[in-house]
N, C-alpha and C positions, 0 to 999 in steps of 0.2 A: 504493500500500500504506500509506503514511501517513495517510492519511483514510480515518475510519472510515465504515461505509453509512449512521451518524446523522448525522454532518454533513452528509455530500453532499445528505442528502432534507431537511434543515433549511429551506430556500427550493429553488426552482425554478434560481436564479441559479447558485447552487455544483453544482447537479446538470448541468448542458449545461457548464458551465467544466471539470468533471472530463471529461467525455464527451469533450468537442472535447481535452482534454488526453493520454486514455488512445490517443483514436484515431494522436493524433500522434505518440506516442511510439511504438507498436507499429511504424507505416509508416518506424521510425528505428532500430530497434535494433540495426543493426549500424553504428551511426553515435554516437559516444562522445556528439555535443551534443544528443542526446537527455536523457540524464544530467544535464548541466547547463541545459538546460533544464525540467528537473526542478524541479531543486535549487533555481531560480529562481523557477520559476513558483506551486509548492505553497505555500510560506509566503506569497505571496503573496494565495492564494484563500484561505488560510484567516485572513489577518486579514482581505479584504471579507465573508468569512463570520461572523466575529462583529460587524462593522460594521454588516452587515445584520440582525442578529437582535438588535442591543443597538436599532436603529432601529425595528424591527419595537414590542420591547416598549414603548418609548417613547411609540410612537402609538398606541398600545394602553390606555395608561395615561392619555394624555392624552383620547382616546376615552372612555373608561368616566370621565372626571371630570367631562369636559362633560356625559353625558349626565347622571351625577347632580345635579350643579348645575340644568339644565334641570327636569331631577323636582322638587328644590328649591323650584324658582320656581313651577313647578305647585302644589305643595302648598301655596307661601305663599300664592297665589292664596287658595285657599280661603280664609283667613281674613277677605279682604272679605267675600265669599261668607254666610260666618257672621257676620258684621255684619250684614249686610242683611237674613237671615234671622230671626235674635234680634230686631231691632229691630221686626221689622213682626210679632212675637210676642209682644210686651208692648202696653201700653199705652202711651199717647202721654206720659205724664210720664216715662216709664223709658225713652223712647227713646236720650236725650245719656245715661245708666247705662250702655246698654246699649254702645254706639260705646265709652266711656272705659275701659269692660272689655278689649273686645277688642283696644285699644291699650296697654294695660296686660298683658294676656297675651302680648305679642310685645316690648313693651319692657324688660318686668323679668325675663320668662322667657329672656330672650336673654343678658341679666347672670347669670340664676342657672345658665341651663344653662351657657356659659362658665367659668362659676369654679368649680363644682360638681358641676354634673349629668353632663358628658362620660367626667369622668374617673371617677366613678363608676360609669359604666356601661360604657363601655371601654378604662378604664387598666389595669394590671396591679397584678393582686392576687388574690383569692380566685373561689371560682364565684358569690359572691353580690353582692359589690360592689369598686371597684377602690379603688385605692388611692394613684395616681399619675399626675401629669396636670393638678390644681387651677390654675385661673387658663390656662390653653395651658403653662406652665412648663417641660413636658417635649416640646413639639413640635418644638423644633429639635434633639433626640435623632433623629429619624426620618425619613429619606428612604423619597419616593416616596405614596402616596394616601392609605393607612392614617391616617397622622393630617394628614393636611393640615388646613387651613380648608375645602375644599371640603366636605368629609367632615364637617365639626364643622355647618358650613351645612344640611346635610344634614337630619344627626340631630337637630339642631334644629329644621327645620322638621316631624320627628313628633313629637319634644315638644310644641310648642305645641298641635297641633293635637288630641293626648290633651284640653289644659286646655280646651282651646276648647271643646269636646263638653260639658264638665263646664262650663261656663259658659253652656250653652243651657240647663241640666236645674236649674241654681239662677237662671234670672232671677227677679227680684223676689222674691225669697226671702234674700236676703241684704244685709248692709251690705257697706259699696265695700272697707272695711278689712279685714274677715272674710274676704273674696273674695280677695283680695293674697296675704293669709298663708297661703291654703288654694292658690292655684293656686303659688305660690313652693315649697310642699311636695310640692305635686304633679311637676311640673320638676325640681326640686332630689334628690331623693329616690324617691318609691314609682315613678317612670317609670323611672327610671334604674336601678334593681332589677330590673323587669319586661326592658327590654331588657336587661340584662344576661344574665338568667336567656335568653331566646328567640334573641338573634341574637350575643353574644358567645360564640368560638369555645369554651369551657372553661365556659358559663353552666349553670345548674341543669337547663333543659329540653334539654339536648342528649344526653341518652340516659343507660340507667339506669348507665355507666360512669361518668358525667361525677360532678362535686363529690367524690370520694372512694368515689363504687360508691351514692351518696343521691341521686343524680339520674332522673329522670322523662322519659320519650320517647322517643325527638328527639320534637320540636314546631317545625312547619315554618307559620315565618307569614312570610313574604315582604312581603306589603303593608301588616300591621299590624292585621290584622284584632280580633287579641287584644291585642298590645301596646298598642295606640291606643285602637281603640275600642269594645272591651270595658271598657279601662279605666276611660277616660272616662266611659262610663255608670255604671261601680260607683262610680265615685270621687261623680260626681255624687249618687249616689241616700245 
């Protein structure tokens, strides 16, 4: 009677522990150590019961962190990908341009989204930009995935790849300096808007409730189809 029918079906474990408990007890009741085999046994199964469901989430978290790390690395992939491709799309003088860009969008956007871009996009603050967070400063406020580094790794690797898109559509078309200042804006700022608005929970495109009842949607972009690389191309043109 102490354990409710949500614990017991919580895992498979605590549901045959109750069983094999209830059985025993019945074939005893007119047997007082029934009682205190009770009394023993129940506190018992109900700390392996949350042992097993704090274990449960654990691996679960740690599951979903690897696997986006894995995505991650996927995604950064690509940015060779777009090296090679950019490169063998100019001219042969604009080839070494082209390579210093794309190490330039991953070296300096990796600085600007860390001290800038994340927290902008999902620190806490309004529906349009955050407001807490700059440099990682508030990461060790938070346990668990949310803000980890894996998650900053993440997000970063769809930022860059916004800029990268926008740096196929200006080759040859711009100075090395121009290009810095414009993809650093890019990272720093109108991405981190964009996801803000699409994939942070309170963001503008989450439904016409959301920002104060001026909100738009929901808009359901999961791989970044608009975030990324719709961007990228407006941003580019």
């Amino acid at each position: 009677e102490q354990i409710t029918y949500d614990q017991r079906m919580s895992n498979p474990i605590m549901e045959a522990a109750v069983g094999v408990l209830v059985n025993l007890t019945a074939s005893m009741t007119q047997n007082s150590t029934a009682e205190t085999l009770a009394g023993v046994l129940i506190p018992q199964l109900l700390a392996i019961d949350q042992e097993l469901l704090q274990q449960v989430q654990t691996t679960r978290s740690q599951t979903v962190a690897n696997f986006g790390f894995l995505s991650f690395v996927l995604i950064f992939i690509i940015q060779s990908g777009f090296m090679v491709v950019e490169s063998g799309a100019v001219r042969a003088k604009n080839v070494r341009m082209m390579i210093i860009k794309n190490y330039l969008d991953t070296s300096v956007g990796a600085v600007v989204w860390y001290a800038f871009g994340n927290a902008l996009a999902y620190g806490e603050g309004d529906c349009l930009l955050g407001w807490e967070g700059f440099f990682g400063n508030t990461f060790s406020k938070y346990v668990g995935l949310t803000h980890s580094y894996q998650t900053l790794a993440i997000r970063f690797g769809y930022a860059v790849t916004s800029t990268t898109i926008m740096s196929g559509i200006m080759a040859e078309r711009t100075h090395l300096w121009a290009y810095c200042v414009f993809s650093s804006f890019i990272t720093g700022l109108i991405f981190p808007m964009m996801a803000r608005a699409a994939w942070y929970e309170g963001g503008l495109f989450k439904g016409v409730d959301a920002c104060g009842g001026s909100g738009v949607g929901p808009v359901i972009d999961w791989g970044g189809s608009g975030v990324v690389h719709i961007l990228g191309g407006v941003c580019g043109l």
